[in-house]
ROVEX-21168 format. One record per residue: x negated, y, z negated of N, C-alpha, C in turn; residue in three letters; residue number from 1. Coordinates in steps of 0.05 Angstrom, whole numbers. Atoms other than C-alpha are relative to their C-alpha. Layout:
# residues N
X,Y,Z,X,Y,Z,X,Y,Z,ala,NUM
...
END
This chain:
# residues 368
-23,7,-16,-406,340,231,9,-28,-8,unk,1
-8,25,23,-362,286,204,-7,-27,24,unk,2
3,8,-17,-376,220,242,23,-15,3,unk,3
-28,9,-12,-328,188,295,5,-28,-10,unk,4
-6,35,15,-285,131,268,-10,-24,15,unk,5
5,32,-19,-296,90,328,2,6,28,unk,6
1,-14,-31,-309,128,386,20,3,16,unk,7
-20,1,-14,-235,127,412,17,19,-12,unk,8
-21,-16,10,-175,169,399,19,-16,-15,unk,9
-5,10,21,-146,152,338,26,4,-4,unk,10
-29,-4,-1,-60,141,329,-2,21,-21,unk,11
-4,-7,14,-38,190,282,32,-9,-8,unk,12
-29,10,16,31,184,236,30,5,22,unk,13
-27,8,-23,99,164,281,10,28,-9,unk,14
-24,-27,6,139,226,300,21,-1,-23,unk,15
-26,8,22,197,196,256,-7,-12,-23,unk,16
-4,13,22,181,185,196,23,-1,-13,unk,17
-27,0,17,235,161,146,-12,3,-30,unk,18
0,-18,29,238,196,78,24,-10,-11,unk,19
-28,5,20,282,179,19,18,14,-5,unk,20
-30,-7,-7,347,194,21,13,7,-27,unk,21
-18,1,29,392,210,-43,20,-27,-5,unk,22
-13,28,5,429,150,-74,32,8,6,unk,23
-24,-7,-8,505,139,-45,11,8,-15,unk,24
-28,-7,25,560,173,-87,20,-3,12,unk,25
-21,-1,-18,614,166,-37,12,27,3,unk,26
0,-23,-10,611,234,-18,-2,2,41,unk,27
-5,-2,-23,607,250,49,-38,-19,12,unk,28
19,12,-21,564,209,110,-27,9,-1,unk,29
20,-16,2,507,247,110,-11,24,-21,unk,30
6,-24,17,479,297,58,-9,22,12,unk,31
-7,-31,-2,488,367,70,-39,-3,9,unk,32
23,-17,10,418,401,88,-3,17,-5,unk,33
8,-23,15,388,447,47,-30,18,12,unk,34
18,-16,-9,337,496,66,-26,-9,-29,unk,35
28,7,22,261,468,32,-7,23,-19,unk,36
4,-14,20,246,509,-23,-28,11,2,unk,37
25,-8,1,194,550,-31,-28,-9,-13,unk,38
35,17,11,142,514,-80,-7,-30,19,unk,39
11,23,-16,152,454,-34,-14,-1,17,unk,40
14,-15,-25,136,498,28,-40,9,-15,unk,41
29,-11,10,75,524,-14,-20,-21,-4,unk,42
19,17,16,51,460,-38,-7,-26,29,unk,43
10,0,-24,49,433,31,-22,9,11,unk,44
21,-29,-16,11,494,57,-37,-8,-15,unk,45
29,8,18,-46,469,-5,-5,-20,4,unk,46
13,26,-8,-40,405,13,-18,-18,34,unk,47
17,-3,-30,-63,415,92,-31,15,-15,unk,48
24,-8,7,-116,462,59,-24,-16,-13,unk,49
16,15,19,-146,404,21,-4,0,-26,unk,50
4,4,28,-130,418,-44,7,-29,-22,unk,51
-22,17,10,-128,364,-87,9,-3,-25,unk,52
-19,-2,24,-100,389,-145,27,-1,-1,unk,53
-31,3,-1,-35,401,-110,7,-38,18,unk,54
-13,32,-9,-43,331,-74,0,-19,-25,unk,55
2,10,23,-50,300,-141,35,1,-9,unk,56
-26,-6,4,16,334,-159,19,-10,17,unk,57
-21,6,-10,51,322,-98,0,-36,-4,unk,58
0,35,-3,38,246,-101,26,-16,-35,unk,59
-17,10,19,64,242,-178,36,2,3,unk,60
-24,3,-1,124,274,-143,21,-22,19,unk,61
-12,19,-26,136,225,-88,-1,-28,-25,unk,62
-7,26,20,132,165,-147,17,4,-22,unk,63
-25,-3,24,183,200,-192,25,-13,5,unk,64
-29,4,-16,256,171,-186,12,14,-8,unk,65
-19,-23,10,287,233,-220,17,7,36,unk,66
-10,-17,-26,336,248,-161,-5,27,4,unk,67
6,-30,-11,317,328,-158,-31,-13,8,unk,68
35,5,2,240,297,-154,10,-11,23,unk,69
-5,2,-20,263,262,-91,12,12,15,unk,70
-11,-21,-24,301,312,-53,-24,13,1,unk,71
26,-14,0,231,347,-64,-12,-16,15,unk,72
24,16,-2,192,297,-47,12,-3,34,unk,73
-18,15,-28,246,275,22,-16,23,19,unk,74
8,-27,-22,230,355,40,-34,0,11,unk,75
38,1,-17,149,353,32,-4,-20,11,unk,76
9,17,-24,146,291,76,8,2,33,unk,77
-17,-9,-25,189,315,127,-19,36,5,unk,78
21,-26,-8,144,382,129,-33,-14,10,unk,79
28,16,-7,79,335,136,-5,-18,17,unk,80
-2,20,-23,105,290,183,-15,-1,29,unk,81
8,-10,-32,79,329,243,-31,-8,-8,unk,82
30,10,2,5,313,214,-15,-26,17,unk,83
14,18,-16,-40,274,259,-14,-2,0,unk,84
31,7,5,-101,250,227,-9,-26,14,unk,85
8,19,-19,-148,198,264,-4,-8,-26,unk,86
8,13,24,-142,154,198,-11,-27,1,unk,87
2,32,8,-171,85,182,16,-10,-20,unk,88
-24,9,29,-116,53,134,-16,-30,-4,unk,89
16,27,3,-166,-8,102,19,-10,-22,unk,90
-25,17,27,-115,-55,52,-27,-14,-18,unk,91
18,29,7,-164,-96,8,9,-11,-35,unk,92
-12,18,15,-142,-153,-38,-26,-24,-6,unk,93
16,24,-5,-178,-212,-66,10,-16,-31,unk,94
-7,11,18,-182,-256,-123,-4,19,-33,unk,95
3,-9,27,-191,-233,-201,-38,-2,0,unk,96
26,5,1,-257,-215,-215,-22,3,27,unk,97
14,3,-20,-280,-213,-139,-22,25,-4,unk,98
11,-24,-6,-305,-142,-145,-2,22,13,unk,99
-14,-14,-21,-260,-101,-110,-3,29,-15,unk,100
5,-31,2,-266,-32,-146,-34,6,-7,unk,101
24,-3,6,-342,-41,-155,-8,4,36,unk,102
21,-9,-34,-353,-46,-71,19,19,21,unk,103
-12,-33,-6,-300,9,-63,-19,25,-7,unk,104
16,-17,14,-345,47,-108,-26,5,24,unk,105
32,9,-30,-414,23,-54,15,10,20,unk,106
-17,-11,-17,-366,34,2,6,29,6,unk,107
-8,-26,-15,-337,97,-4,-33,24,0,unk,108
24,-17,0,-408,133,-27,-18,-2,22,unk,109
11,-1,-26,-437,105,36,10,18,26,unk,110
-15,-16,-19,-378,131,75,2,30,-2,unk,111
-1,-37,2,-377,201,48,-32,13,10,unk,112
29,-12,-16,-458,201,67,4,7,25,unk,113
0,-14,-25,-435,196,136,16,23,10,unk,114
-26,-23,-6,-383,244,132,26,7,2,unk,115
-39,13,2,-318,218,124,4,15,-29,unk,116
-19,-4,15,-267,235,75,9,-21,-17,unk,117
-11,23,10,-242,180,30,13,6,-22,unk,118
-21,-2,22,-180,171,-8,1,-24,-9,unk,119
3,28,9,-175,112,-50,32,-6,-15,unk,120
-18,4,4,-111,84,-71,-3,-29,-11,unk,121
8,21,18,-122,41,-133,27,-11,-11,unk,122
-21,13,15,-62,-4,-155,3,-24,-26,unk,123
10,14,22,-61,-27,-225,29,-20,-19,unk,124
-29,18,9,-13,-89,-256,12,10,-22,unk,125
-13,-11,12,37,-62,-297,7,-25,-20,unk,126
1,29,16,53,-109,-361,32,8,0,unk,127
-36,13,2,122,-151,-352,18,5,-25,unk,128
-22,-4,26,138,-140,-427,-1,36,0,unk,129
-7,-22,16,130,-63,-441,-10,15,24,unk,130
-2,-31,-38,118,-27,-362,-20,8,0,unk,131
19,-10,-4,56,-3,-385,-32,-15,11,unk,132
21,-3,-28,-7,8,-339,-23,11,-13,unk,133
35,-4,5,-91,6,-360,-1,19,18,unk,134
18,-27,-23,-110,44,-297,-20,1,6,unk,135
32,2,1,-178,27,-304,-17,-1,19,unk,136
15,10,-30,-192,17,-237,-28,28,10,unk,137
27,-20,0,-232,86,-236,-21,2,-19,unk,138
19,0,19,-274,72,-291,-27,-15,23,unk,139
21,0,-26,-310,31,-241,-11,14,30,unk,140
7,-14,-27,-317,75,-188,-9,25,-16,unk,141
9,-25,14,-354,133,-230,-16,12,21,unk,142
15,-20,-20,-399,155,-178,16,10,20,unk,143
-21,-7,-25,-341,155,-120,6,22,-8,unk,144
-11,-25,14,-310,198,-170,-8,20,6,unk,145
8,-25,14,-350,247,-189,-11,15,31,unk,146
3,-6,-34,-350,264,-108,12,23,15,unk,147
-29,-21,-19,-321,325,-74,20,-13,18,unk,148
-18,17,-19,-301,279,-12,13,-17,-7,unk,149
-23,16,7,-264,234,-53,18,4,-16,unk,150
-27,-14,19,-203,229,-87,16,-30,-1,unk,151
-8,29,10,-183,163,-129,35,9,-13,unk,152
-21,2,19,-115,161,-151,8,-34,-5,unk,153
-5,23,19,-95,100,-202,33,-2,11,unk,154
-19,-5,1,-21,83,-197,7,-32,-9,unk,155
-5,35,13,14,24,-236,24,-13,22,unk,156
-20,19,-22,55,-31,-193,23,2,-3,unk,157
-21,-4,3,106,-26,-235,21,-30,8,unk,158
-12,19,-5,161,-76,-211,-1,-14,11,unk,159
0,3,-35,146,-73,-134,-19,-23,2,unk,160
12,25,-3,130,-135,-116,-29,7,38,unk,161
20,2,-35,62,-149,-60,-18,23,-9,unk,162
32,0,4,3,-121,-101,-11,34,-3,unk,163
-2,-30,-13,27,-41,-81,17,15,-16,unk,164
-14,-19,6,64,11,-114,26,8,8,unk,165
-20,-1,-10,129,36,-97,-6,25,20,unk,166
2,-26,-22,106,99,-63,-27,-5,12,unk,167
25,2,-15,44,71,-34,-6,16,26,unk,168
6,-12,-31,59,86,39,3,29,-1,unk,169
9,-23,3,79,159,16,-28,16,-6,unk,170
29,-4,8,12,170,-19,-11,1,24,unk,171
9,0,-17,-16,146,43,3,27,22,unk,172
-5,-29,-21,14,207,94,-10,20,-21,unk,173
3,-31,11,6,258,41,-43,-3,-11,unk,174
31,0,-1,-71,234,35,-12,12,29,unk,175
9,-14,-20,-82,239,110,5,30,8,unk,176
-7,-26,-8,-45,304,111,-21,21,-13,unk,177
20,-20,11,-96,327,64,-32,-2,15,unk,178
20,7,-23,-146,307,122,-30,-14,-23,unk,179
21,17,8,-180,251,89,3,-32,16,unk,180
-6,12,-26,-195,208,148,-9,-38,-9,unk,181
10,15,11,-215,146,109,33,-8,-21,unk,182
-10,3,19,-162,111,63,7,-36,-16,unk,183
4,30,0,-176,45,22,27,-2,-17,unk,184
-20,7,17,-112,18,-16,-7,-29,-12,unk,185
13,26,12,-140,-34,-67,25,-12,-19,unk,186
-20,11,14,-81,-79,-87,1,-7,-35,unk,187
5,12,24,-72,-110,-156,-12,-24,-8,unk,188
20,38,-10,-104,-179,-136,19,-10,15,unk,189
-5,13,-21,-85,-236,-99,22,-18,0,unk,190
-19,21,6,-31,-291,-82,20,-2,21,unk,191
-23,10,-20,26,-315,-46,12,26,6,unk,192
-20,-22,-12,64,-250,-50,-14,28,-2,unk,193
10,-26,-1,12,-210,-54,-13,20,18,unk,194
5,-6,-27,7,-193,14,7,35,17,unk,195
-3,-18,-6,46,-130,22,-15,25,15,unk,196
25,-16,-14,-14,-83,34,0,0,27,unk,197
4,2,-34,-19,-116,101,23,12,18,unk,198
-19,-5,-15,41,-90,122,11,38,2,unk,199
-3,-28,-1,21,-10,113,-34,10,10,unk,200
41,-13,-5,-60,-10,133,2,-18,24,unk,201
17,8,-33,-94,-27,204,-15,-26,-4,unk,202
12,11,15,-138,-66,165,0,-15,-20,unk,203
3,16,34,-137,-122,112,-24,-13,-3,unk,204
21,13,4,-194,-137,86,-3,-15,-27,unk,205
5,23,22,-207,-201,38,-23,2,-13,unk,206
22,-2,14,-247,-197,-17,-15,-24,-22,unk,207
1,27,19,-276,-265,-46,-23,-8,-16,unk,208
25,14,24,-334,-297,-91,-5,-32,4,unk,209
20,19,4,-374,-361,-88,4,-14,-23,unk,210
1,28,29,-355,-424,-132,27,17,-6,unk,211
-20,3,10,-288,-397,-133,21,-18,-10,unk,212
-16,35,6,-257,-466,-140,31,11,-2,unk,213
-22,0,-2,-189,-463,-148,13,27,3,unk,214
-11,-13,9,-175,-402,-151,1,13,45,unk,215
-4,1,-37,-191,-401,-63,21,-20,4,unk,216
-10,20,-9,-151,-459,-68,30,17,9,unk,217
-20,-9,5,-96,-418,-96,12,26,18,unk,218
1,-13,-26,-105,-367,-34,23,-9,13,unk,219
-5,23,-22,-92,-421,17,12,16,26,unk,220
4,-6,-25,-69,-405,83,21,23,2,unk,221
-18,-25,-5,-11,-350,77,-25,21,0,unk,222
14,-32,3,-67,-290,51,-19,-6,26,unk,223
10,2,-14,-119,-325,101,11,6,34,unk,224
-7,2,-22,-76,-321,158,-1,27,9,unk,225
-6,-32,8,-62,-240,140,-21,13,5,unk,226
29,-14,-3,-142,-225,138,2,9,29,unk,227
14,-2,-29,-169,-193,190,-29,11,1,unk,228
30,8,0,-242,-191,162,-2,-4,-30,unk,229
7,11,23,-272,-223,110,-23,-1,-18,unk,230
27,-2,-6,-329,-217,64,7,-17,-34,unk,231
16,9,31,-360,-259,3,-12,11,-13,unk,232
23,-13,10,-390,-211,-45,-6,-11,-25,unk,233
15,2,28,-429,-209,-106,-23,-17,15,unk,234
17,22,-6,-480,-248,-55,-27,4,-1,unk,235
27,-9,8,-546,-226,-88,-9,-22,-22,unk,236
11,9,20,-589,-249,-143,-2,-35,7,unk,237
0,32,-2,-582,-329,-161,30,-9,14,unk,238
-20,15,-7,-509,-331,-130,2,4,34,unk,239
1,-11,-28,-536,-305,-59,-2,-31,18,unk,240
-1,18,-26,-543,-377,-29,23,-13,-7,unk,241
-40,12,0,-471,-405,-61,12,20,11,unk,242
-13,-16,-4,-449,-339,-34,-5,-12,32,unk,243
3,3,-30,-477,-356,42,12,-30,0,unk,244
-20,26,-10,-447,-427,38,27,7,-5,unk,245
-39,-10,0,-374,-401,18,0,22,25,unk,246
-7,-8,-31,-379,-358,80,0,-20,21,unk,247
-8,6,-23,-396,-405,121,14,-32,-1,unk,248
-25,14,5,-344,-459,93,26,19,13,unk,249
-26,-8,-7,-292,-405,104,-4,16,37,unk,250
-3,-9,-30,-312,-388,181,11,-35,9,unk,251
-9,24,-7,-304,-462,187,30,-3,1,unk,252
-29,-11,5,-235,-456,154,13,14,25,unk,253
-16,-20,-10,-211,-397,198,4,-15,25,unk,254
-8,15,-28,-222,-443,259,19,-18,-2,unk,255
-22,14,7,-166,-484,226,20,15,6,unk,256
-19,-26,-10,-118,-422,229,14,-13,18,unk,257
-5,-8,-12,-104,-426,289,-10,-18,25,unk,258
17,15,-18,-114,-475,352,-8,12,26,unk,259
-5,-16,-16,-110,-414,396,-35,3,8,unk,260
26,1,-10,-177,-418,434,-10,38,5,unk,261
-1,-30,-15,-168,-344,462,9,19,-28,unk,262
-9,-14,17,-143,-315,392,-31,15,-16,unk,263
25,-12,18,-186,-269,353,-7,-14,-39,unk,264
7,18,20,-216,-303,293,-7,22,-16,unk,265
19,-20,21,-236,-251,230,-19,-8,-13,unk,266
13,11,10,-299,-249,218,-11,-3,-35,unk,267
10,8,34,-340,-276,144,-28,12,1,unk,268
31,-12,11,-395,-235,120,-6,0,-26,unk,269
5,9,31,-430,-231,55,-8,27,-3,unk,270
4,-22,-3,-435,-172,22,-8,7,-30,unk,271
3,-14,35,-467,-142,-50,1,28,-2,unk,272
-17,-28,-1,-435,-77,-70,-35,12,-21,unk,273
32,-8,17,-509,-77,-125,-15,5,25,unk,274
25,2,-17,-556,-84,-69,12,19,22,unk,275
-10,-13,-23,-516,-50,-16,-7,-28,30,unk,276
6,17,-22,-529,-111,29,25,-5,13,unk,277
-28,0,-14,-478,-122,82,12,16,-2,unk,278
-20,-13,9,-436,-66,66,1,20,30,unk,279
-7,-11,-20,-454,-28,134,12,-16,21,unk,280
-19,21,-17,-435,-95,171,22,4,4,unk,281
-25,7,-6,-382,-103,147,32,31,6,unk,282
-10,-19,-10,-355,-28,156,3,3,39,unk,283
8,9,-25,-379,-42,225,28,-18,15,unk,284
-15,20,-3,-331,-100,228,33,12,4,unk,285
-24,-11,-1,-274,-62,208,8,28,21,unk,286
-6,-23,-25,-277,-12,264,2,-16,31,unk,287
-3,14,-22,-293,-69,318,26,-10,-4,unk,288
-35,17,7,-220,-98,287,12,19,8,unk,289
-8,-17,-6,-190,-25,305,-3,4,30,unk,290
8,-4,-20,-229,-20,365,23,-21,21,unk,291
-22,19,-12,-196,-85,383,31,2,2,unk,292
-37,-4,-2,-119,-69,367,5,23,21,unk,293
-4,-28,-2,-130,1,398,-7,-14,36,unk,294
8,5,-26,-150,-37,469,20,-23,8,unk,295
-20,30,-2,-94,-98,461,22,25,-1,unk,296
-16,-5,3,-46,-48,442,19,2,-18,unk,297
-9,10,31,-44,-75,370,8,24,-22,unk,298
6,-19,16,-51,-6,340,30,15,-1,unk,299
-24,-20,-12,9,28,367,18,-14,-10,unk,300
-23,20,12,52,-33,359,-5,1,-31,unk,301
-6,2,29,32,-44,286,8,16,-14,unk,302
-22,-24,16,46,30,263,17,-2,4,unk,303
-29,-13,1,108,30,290,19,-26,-13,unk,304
-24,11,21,132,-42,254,-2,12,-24,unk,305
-3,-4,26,108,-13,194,22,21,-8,unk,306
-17,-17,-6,147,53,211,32,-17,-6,unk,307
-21,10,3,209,10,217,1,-14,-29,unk,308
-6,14,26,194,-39,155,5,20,-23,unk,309
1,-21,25,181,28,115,28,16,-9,unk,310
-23,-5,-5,256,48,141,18,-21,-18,unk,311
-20,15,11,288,-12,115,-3,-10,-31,unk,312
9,4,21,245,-20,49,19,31,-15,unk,313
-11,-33,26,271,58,25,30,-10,10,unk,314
-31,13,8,343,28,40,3,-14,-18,unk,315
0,24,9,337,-32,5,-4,12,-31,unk,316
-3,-29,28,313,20,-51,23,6,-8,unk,317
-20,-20,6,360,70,-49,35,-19,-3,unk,318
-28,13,6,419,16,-42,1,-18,-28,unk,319
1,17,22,394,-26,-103,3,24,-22,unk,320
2,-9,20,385,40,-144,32,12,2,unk,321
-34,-5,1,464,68,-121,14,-26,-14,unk,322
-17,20,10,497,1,-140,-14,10,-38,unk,323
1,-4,38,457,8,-218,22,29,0,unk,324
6,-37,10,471,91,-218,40,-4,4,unk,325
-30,-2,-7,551,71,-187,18,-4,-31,unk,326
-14,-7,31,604,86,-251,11,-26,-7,unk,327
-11,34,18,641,22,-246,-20,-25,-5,unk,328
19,24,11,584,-22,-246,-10,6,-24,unk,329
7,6,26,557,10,-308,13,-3,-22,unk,330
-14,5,20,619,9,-351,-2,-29,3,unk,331
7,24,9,606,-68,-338,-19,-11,4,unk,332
28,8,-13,534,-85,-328,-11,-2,-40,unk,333
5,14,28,526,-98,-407,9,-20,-8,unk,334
-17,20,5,588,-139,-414,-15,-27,23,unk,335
-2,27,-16,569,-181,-357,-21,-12,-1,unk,336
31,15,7,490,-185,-373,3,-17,-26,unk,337
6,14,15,507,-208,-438,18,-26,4,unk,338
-10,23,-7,563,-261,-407,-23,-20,15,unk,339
23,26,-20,509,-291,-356,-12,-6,-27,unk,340
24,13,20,454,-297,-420,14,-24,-11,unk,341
-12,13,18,511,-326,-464,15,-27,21,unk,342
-5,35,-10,528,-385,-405,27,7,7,unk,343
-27,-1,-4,604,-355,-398,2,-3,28,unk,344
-3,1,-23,590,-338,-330,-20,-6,15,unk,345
18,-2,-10,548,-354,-274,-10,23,13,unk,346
15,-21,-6,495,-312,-247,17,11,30,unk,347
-25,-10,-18,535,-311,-180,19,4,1,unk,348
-27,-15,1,597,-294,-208,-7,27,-3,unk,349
18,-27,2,562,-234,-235,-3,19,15,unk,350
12,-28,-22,530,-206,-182,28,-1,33,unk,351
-22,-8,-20,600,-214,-137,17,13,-17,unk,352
-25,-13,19,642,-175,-194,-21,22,0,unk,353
13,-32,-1,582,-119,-190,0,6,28,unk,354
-1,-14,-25,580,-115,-115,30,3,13,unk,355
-31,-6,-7,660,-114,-113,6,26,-11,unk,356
-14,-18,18,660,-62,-168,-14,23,20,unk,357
9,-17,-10,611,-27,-126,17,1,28,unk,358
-28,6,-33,649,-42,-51,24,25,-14,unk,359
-14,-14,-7,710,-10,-86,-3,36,-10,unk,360
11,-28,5,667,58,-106,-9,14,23,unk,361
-3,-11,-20,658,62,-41,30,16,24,unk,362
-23,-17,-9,701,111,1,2,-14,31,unk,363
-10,20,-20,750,75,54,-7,1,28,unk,364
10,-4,-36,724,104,125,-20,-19,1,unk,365
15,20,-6,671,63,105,-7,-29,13,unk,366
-2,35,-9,694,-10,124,18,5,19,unk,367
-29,-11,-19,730,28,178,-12,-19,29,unk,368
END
């Protein structure tokens, strides 16, 4: 029998979810609906059953931007929506090197002992000159792998800024729909903007190292403020007592945070993904942090900003990719990239002669 997340009744996914939309053409207000198709309907039907050959598939289709791949993808989320798994959504981020797909690896094989389900959602940096993506992140997790109860998928960052994918939060529903009640999303590392994560999991958990020197410096108090538990690993061998003084420098720290006497503080544990030391703690930890939102009220409220942020992020999408895809912007979106390079024009003239060209591709009820 699988065991309980946390002895309470667990939110499942907001009635409303929002699904991607088709990009504007100045066609009519709303897009027509179409009746879901049958392989979508089918691949649904496999993806409640637990298959994850077709969740594999459906996921590559929810990260395609081919517009037919998204009207597909708009329908199977809107069929899966009604799903209501008692999930744990854990985010975890840390520095380079910390050891974040090595105590995913410790992690989830502990978690599948007890009986959970675990989906892993590995995000890998995409290179700025040529788009392409290592992936490698499952090379270290070979035992998770080779797991019935798990199921790693790789996905490159790509552009999207904050450490995540562009279809992350999709991945995420169409994992729980495949009733895997567990789901870690391991960013691309760490930094000022690499925060995103926190703003689609229950959970952020910080992942750091001992004698980090600058590279904690380079943290500093935005990602610290975001934690909501914390652990130092690699803290075995000869680096196990620099590992217990950088915990308890950074509990010291956290009381800086915040002068809020009554606020909840996240706690610092130490944890070796080799030894397995700490690793039930700090699982421990991350359920008393749930336990906690789910009795404040925090749980309910936070799905549903994410619910909303996730609303205004697939706009923000879909309106940046209509203005490229709109006809008069691309008869001049060469001319004018090579005017800005060449100094003729400025960058803000630019981008007011593409959002005019786009304004008048829009149809007039619009600015009615």
């Amino acid at each position: 029998m699988t065991e309980a997340l946390d002895g309470t009744t667990a939110l499942g996914v907001a009635k409303n979810v929002v699904v991607p939309g088709r990009a504007i053409t100045g066609a009519p207000d709303v897009a027509p609906v179409t009746p879901v198709t049958a392989d979508v309907a089918e691949l649904a039907d496999a993806i409640r059953e637990g298959s994850r050959r077709h969740l594999a598939r459906a996921i590559t289709l929810v990260e395609s931007t081919r517009v037919a791949d998204r009207a597909k993808a708009r329908d199977l989320l809107t069929l899966l929506k009604s799903a209501s798994p008692s999930t744990v959504r854990v985010g975890i981020t840390g520095v380079p090197g910390a050891g974040k797909s090595t105590f995913i690896n410790a992690m989830g094989q502990r978690l599948i002992g007890r009986g959970h389900k675990v989906a892993v959602l590995a995000v890998d940096p995409s290179s700025a000159r040529t788009g392409g993506s290592i992936l490698g992140d499952r090379t270290r997790m070979g035992e998770l792998a080779g797991l019935e109860a798990a199921f790693i998928r790789p996905s490159p960052s790509g552009n999207h800024l904050g450490g995540v994918a562009r279809a992350t939060r999709e991945t995420m529903l169409l994992c729980e729909a495949a009733g895997y009640d567990v789901v870690l999303v391991e960013t691309v590392g760490v930094g000022q903007s690499e925060v995103a994560v926190a703003g689609m999991v229950d959970t952020f958990l910080l992942v750091t190292l001992a004698r980090a020197g600058d590279q904690l410096q380079g943290i500093k108090r935005g990602i610290l403020e975001m934690a909501d538990v914390i652990t130092v690993n690699k803290s075995d061998g000869d680096n196990e007592a620099a590992s217990r003084v950088a915990a308890r420098d950074l509990r010291t720290a956290m009381k800086l945070i915040t002068s809020d006497p009554n606020a909840r503080r996240p706690p610092v544990l130490n944890t070796s993904s080799y030894t397995g030391m700490g690793l039930d703690e700090l699982w421990a930890e991350v359920l008393n942090h749930r336990r906690y939102l789910e009795a404040h009220g925090g749980l309910q409220a936070r799905r549903a900003r994410q619910q909303r942020d996730w609303m205004w992020a697939l706009i923000d999408d879909d309106l940046v990719e209509s203005v490229r895809q709109c006809p008069e912007v691309k008869a001049q979106r060469q001319a004018l990239e090579q005017a800005v390079m060449a100094g003729d024009i400025s960058a803000v003239e630019a981008a007011e002669t593409v959002l005019g060209a786009f304004a008048r591709h829009l149809p007039p009820h619009w600015f009615a």
